[in-house]
Gaussian input, Z-matrix of N, CA and C with variables (Angstrom, degrees):
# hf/3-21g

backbone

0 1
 N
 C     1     B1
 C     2     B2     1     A1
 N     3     B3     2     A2     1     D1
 C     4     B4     3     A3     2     D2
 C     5     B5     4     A4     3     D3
 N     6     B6     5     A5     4     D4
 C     7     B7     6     A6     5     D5
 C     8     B8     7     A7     6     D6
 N     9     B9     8     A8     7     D7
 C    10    B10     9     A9     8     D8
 C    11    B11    10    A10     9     D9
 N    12    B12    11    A11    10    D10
 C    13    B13    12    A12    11    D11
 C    14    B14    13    A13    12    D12
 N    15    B15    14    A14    13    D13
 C    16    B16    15    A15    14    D14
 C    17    B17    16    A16    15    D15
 N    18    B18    17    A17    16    D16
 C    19    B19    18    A18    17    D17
 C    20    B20    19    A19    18    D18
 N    21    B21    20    A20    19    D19
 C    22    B22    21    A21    20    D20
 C    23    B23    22    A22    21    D21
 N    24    B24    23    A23    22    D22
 C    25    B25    24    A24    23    D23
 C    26    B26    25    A25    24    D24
 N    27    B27    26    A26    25    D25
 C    28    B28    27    A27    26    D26
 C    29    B29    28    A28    27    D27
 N    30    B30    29    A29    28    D28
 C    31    B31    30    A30    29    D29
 C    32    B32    31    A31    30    D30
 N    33    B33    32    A32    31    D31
 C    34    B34    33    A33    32    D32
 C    35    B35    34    A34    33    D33
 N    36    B36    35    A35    34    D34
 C    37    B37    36    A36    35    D35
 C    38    B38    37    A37    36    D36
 N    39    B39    38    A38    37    D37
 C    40    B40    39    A39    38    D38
 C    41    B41    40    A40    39    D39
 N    42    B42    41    A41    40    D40
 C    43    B43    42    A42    41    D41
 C    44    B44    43    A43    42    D42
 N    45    B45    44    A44    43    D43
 C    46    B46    45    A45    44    D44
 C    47    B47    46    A46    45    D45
 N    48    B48    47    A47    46    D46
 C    49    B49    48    A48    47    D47
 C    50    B50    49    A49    48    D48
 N    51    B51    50    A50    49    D49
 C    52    B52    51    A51    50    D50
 C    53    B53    52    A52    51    D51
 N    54    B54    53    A53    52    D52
 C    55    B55    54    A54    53    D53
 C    56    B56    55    A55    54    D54
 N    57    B57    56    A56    55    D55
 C    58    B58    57    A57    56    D56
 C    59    B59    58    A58    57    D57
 N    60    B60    59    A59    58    D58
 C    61    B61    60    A60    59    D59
 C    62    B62    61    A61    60    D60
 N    63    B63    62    A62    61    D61
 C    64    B64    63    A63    62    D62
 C    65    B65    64    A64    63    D63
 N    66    B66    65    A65    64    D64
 C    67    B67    66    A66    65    D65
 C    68    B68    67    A67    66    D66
 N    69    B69    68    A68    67    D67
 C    70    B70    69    A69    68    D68
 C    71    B71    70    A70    69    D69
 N    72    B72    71    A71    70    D70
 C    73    B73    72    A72    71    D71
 C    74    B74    73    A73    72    D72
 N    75    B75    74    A74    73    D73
 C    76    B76    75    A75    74    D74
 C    77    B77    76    A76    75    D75
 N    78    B78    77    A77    76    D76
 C    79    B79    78    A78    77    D77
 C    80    B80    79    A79    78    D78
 N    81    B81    80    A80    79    D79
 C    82    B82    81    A81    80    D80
 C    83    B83    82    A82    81    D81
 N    84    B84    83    A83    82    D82
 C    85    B85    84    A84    83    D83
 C    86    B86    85    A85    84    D84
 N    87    B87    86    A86    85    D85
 C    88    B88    87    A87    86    D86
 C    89    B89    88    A88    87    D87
 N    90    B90    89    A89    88    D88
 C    91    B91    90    A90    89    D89
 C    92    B92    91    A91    90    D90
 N    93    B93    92    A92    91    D91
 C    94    B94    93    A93    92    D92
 C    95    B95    94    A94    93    D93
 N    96    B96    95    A95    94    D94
 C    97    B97    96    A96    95    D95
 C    98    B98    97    A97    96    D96
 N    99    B99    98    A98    97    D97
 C   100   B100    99    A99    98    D98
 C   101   B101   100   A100    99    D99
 N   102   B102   101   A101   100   D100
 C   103   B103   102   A102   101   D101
 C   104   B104   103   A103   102   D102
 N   105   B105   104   A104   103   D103
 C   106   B106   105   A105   104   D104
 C   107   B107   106   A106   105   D105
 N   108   B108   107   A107   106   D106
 C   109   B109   108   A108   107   D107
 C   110   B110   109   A109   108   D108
 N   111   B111   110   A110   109   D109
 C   112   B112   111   A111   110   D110
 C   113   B113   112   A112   111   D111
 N   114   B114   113   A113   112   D112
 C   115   B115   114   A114   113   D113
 C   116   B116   115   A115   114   D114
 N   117   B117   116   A116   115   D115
 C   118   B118   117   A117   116   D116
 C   119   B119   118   A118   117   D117
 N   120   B120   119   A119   118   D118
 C   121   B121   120   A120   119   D119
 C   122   B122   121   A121   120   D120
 N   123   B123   122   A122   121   D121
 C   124   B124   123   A123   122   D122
 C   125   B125   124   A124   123   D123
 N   126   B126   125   A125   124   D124
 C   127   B127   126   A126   125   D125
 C   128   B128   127   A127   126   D126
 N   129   B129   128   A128   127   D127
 C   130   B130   129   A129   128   D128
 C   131   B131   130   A130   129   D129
 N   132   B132   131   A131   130   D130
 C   133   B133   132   A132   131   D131
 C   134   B134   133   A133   132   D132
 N   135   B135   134   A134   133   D133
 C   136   B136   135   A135   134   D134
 C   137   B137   136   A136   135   D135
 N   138   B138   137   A137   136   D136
 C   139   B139   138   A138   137   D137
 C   140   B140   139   A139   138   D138
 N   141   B141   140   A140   139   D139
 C   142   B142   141   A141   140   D140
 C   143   B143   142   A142   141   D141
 N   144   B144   143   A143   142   D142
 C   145   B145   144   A144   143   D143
 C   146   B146   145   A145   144   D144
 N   147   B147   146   A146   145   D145
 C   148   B148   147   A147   146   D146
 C   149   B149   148   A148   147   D147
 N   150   B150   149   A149   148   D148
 C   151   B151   150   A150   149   D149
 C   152   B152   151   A151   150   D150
 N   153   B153   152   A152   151   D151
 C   154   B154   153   A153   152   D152
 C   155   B155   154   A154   153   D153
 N   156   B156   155   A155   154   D154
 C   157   B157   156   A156   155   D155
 C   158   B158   157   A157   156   D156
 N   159   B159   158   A158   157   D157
 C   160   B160   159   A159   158   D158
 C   161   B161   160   A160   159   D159
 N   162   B162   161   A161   160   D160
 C   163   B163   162   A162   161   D161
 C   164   B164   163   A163   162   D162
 N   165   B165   164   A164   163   D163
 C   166   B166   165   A165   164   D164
 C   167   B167   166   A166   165   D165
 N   168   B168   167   A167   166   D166
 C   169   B169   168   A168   167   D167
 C   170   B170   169   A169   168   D168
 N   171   B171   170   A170   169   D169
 C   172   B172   171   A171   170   D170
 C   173   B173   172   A172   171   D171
 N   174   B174   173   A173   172   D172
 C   175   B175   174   A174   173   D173
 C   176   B176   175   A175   174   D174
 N   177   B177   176   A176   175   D175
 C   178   B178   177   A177   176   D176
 C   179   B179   178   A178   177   D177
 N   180   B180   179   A179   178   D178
 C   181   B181   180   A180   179   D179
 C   182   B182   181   A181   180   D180
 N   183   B183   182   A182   181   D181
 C   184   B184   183   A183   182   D182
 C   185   B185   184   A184   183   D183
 N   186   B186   185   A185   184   D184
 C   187   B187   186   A186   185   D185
 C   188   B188   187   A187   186   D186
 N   189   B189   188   A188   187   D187
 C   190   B190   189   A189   188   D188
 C   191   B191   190   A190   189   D189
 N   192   B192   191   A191   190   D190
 C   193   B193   192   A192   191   D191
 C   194   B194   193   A193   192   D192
 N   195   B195   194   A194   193   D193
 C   196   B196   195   A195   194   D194
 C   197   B197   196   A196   195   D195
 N   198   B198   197   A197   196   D196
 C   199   B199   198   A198   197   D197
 C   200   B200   199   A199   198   D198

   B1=1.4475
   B2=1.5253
   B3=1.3035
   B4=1.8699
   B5=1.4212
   B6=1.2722
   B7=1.6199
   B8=1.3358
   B9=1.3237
   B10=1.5507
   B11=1.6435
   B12=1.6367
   B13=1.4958
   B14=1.5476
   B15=1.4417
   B16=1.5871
   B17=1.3423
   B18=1.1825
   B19=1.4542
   B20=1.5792
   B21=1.2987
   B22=1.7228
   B23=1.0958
   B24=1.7039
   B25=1.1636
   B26=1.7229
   B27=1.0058
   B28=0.8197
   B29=2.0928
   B30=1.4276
   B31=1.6862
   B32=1.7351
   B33=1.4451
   B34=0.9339
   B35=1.5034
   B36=1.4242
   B37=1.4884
   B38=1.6723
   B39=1.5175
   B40=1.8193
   B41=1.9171
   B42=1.4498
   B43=1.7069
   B44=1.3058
   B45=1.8947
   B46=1.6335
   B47=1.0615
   B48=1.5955
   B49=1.3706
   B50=1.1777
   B51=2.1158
   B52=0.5895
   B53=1.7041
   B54=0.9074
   B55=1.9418
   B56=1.2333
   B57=1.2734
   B58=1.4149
   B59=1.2143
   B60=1.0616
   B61=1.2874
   B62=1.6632
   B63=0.8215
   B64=2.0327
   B65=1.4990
   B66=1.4889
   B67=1.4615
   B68=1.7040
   B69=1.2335
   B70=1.6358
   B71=1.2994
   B72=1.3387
   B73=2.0333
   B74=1.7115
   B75=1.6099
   B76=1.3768
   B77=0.9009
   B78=1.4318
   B79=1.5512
   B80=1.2961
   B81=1.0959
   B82=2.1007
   B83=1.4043
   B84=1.4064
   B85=1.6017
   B86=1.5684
   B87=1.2212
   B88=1.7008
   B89=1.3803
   B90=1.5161
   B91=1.7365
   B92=1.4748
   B93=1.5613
   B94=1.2932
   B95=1.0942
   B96=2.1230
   B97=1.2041
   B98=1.9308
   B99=1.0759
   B100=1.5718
   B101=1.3896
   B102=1.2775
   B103=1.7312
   B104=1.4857
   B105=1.3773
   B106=1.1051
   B107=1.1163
   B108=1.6079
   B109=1.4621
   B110=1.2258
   B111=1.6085
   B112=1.5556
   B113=1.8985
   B114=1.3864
   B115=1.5949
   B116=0.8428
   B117=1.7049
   B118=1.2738
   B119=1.7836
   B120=1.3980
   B121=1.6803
   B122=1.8480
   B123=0.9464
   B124=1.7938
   B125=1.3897
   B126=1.1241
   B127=1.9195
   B128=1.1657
   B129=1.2164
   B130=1.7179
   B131=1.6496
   B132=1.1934
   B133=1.3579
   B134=1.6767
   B135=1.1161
   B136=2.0006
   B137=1.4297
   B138=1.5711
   B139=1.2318
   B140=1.6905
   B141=1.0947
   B142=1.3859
   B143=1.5426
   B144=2.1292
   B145=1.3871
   B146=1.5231
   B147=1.3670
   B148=1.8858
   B149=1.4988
   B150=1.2838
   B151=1.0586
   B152=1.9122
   B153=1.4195
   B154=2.0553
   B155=1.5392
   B156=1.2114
   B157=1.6154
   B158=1.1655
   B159=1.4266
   B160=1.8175
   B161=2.1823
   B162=0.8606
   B163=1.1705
   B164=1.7705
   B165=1.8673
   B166=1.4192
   B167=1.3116
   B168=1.2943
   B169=1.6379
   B170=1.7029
   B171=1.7565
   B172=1.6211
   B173=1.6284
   B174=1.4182
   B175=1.6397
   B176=1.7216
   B177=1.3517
   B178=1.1314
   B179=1.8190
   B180=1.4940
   B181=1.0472
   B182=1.5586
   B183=1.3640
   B184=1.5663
   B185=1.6045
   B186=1.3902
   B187=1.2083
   B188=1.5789
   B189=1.1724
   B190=1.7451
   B191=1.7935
   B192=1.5550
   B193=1.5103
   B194=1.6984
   B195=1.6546
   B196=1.5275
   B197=1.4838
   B198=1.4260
   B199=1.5537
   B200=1.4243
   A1=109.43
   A2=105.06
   A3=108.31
   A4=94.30
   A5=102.95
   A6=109.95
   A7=128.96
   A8=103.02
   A9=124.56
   A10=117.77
   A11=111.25
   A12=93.50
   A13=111.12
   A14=114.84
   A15=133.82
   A16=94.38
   A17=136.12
   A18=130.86
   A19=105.20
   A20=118.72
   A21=130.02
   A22=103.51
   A23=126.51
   A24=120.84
   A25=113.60
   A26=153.18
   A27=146.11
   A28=85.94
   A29=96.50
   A30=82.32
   A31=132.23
   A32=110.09
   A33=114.81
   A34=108.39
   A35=113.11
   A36=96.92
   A37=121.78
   A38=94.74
   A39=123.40
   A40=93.63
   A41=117.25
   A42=116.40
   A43=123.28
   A44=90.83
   A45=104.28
   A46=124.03
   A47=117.85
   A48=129.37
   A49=100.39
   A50=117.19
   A51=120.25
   A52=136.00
   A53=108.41
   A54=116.11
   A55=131.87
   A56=117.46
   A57=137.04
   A58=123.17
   A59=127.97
   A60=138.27
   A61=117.88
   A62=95.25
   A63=120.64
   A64=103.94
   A65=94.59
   A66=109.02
   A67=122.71
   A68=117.59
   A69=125.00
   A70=113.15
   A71=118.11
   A72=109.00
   A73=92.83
   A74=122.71
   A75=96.10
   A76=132.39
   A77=123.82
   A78=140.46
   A79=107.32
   A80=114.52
   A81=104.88
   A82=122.24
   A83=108.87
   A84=110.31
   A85=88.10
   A86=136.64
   A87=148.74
   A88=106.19
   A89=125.72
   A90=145.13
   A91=94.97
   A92=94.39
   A93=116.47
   A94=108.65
   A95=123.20
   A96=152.97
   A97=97.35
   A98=139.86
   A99=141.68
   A100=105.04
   A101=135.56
   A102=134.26
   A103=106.72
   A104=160.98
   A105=133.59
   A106=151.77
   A107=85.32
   A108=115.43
   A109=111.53
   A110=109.01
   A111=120.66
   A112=93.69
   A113=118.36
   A114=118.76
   A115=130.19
   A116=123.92
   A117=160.94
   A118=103.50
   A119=100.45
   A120=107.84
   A121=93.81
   A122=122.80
   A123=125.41
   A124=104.54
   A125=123.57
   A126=126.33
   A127=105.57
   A128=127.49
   A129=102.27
   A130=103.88
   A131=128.44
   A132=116.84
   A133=102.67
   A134=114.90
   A135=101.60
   A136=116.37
   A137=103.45
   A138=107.94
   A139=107.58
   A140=123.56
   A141=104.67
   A142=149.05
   A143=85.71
   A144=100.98
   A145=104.35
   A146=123.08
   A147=118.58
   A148=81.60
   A149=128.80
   A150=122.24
   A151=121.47
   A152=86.51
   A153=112.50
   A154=84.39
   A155=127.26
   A156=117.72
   A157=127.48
   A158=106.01
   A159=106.63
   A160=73.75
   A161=120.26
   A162=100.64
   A163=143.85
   A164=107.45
   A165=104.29
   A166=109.20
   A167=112.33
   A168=102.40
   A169=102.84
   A170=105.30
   A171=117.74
   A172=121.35
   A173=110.71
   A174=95.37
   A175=122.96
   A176=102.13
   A177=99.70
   A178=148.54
   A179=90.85
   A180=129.54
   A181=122.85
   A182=96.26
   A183=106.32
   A184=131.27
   A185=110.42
   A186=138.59
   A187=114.72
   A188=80.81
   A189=104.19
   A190=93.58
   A191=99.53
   A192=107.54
   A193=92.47
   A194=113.03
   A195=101.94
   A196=112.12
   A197=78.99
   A198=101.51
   A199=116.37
   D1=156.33
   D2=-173.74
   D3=-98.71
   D4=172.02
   D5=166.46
   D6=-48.78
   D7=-54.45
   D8=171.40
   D9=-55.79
   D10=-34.24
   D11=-179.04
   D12=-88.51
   D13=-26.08
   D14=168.91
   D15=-46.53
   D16=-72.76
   D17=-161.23
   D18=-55.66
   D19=-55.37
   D20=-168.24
   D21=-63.15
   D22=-26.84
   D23=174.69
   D24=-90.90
   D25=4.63
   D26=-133.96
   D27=-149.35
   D28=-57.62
   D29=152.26
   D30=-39.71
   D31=-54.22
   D32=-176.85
   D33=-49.50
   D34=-37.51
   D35=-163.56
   D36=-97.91
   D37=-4.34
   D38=164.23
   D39=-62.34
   D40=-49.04
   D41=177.91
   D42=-45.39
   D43=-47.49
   D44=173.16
   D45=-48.53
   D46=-54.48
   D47=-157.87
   D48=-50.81
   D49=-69.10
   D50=-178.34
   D51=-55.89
   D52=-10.12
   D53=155.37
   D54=-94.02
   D55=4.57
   D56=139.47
   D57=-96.33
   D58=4.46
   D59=164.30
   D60=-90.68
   D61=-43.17
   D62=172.45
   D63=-50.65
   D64=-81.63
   D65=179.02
   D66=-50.09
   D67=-17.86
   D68=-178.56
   D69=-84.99
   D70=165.88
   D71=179.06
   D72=-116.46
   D73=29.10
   D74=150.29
   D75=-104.39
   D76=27.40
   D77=178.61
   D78=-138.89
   D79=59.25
   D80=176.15
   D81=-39.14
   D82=-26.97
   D83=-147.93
   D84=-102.16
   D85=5.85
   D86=163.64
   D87=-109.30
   D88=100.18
   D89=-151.55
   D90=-154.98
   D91=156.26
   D92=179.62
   D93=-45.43
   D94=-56.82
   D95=-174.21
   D96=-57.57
   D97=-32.62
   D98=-163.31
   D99=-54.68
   D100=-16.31
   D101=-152.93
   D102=-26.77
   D103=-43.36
   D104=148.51
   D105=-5.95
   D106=-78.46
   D107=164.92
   D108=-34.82
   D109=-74.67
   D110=-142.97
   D111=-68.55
   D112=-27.46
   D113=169.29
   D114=-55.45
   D115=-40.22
   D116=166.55
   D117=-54.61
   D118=-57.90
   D119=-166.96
   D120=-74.28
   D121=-40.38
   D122=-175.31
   D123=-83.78
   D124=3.18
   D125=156.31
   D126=-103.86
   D127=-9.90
   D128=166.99
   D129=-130.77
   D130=2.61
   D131=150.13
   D132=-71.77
   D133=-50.90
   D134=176.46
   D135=-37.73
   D136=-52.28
   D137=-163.55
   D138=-77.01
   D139=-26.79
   D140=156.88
   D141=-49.21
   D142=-43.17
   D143=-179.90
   D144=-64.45
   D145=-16.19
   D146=-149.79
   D147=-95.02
   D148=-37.18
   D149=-175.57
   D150=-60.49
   D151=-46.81
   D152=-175.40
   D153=-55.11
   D154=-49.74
   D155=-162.12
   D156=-84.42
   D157=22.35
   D158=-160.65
   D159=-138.85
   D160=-22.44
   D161=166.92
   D162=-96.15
   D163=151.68
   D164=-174.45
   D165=-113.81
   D166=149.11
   D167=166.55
   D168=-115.34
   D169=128.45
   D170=170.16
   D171=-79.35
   D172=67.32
   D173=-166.22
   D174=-56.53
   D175=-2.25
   D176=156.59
   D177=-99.22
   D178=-0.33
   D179=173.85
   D180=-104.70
   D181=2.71
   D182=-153.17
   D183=1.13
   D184=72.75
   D185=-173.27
   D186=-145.97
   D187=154.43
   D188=-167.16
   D189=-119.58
   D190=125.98
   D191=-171.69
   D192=-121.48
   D193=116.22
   D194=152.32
   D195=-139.54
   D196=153.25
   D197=-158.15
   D198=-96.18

């Protein structure tokens, strides 16, 4: 996989979460009605994943490289 489809895919499934999250009753306060939120919550689940994917760990170096 390239960078570009890793990321688009990996969005896709940050979308999921969050629409299984909606639809479930262990998060009340994440609802159809939330539109903030759920914008708010899908800008920093992205921004995590963009982050998770740009990083390495050197266990022999014991270092964490992100790029």
């Amino acid at each position: 996989m390239t960078e570009f489809t890793t990321i688009l895919a990996a969005s896709a499934l940050v979308s999921m979460l969050i629409q299984v999250l909606k639809n479930s009753s262990w998060f009340p306060w994440i609802n159809q009605e939330s539109g903030r939120l759920n914008r708010c919550l899908a800008g920093f689940l992205t921004l995590l994943v963009s982050v998770a994917l740009h990083m390495t760990w050197d266990p022999a170096e014991h270092s964490l490289l992100i790029e």
